[in-house]
MDTraj code that builds the backbone (N, CA, C; nanometers):
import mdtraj as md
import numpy as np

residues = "UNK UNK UNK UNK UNK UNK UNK UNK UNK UNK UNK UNK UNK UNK UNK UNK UNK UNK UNK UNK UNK UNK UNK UNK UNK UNK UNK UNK UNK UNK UNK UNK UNK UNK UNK UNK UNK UNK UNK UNK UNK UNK UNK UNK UNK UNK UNK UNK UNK UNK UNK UNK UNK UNK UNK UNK UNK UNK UNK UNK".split()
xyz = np.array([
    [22.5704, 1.3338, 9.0605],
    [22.4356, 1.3225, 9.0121],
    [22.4288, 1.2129, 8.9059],
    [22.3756, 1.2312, 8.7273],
    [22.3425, 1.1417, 8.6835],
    [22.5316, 1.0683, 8.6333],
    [22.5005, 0.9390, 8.6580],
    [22.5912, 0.8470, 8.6081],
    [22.5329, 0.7185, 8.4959],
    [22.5993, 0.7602, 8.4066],
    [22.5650, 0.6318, 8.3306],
    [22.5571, 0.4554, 8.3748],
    [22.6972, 0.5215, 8.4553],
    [22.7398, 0.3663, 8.4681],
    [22.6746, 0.3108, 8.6053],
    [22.6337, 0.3945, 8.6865],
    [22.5457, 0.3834, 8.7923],
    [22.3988, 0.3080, 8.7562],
    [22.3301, 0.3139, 8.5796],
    [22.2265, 0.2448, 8.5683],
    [22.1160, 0.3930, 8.5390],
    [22.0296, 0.3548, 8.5319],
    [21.9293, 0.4329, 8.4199],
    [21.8818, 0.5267, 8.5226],
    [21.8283, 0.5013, 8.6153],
    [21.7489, 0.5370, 8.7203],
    [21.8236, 0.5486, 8.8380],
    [21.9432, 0.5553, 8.8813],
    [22.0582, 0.5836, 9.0041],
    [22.0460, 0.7320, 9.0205],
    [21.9736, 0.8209, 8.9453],
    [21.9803, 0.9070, 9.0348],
    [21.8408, 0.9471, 9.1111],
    [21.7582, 0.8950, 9.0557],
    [21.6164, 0.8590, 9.1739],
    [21.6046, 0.7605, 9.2445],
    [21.6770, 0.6485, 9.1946],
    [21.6201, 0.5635, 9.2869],
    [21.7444, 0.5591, 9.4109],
    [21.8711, 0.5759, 9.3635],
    [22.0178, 0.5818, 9.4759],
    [21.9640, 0.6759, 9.5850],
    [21.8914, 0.8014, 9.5913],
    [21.8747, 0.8970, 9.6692],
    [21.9093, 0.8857, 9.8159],
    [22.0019, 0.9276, 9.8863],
    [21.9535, 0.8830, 10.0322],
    [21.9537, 1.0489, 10.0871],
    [21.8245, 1.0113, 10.1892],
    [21.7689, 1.1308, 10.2313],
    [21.8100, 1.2147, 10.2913],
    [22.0129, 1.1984, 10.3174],
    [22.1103, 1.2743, 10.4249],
    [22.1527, 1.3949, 10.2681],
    [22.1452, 1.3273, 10.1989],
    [22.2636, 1.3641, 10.0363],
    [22.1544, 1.4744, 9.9832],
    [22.0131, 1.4808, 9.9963],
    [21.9159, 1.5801, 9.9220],
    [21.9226, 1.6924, 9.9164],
    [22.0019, 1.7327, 10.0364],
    [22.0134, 1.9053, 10.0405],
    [22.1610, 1.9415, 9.9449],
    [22.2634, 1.8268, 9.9778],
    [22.4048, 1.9008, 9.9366],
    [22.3648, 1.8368, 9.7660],
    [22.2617, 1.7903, 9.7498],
    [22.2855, 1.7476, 9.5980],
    [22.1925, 1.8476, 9.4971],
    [22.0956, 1.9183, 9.6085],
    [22.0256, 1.9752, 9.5194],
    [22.0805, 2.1365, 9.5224],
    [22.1806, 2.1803, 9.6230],
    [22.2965, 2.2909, 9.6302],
    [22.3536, 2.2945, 9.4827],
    [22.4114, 2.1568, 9.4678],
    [22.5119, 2.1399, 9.3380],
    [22.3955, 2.1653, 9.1915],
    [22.3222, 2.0922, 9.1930],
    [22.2260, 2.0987, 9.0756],
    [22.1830, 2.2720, 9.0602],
    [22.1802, 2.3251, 9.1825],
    [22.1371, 2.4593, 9.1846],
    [22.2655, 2.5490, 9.1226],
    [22.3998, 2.5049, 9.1343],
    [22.5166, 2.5201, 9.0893],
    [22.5302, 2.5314, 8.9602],
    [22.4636, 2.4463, 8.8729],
    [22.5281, 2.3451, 8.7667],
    [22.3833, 2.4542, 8.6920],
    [22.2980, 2.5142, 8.7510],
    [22.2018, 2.5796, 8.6359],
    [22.2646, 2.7345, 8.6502],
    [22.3410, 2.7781, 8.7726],
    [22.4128, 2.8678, 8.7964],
    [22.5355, 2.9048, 8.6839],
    [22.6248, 2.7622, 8.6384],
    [22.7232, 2.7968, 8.5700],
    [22.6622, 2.8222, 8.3756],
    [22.5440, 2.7140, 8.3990],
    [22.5021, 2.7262, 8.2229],
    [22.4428, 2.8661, 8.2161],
    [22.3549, 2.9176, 8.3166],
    [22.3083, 3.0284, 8.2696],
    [22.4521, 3.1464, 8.2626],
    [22.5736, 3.1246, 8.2874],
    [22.6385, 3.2195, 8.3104],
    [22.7469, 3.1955, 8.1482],
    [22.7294, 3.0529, 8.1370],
    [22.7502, 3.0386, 7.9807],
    [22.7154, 3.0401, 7.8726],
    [22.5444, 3.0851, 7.9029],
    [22.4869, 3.1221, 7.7895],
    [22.4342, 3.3019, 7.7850],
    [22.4936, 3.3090, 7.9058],
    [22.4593, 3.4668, 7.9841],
    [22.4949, 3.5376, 7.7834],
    [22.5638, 3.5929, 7.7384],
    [22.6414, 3.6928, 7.6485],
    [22.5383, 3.6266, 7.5064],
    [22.4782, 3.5359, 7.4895],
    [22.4609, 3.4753, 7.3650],
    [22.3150, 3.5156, 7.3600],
    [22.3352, 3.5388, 7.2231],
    [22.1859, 3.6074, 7.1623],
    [22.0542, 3.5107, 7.1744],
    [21.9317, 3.5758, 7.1705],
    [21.8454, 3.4547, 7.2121],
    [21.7913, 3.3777, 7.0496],
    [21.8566, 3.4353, 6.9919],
    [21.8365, 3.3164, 6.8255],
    [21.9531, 3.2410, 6.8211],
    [22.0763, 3.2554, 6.9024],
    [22.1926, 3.1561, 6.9023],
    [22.1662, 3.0264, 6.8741],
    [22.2184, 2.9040, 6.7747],
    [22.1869, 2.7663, 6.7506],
    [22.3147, 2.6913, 6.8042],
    [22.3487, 2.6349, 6.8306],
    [22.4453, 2.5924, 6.8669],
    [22.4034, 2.3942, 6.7791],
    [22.5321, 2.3398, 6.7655],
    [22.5282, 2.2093, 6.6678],
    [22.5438, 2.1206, 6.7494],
    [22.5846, 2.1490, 6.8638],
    [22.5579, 2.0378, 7.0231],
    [22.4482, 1.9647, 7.0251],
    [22.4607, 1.8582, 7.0081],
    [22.3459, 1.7505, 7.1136],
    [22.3723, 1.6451, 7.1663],
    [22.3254, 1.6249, 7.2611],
    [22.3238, 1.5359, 7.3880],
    [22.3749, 1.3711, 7.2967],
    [22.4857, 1.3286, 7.4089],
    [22.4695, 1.1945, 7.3766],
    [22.4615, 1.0794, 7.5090],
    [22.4418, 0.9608, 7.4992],
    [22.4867, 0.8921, 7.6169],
    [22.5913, 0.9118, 7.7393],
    [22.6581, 0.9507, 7.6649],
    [22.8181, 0.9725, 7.7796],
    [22.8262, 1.1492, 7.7877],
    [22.7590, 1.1834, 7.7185],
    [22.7243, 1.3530, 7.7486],
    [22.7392, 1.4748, 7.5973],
    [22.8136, 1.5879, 7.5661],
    [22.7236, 1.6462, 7.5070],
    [22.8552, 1.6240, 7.3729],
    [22.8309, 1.6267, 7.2258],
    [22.8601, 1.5894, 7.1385],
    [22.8430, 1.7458, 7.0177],
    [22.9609, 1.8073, 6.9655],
    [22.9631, 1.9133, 6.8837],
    [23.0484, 1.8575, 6.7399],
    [22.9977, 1.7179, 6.7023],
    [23.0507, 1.6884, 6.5918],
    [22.9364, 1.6572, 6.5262],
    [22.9211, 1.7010, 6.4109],
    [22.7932, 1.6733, 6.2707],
    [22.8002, 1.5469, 6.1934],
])
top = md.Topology()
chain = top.add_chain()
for i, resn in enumerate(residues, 1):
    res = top.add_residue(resn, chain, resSeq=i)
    for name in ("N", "CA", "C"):
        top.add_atom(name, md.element.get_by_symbol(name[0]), res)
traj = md.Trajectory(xyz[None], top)
């Protein structure tokens, strides 16, 4: 799915219309594993994570 190095927009505009089903399986995957990692955690949990370019960042 998203690649940096693929360019800003490679994952809408790369699409080819054979790849839509097995890619949107995986994406369906990938909300499968976060909800199962945030499954146990309270719903006021903060976590110090945020997003960076190359992906997710837990340093202040």
């Amino acid at each position: 799915m998203y690649d940096p190095e693929r360019g800003k927009d490679s994952d809408f505009n790369g699409v080819a219309a054979a790849d839509v089903e097995a890619d949107f399986r995986r994406l369906q995957g990938e909300w499968r594993r976060a909800d199962t990692a945030v499954a146990d955690m309270d719903s006021d949990h903060t976590s110090a994570a945020r997003p960076t370019r190359r992906g997710w960042s837990t340093s202040t």
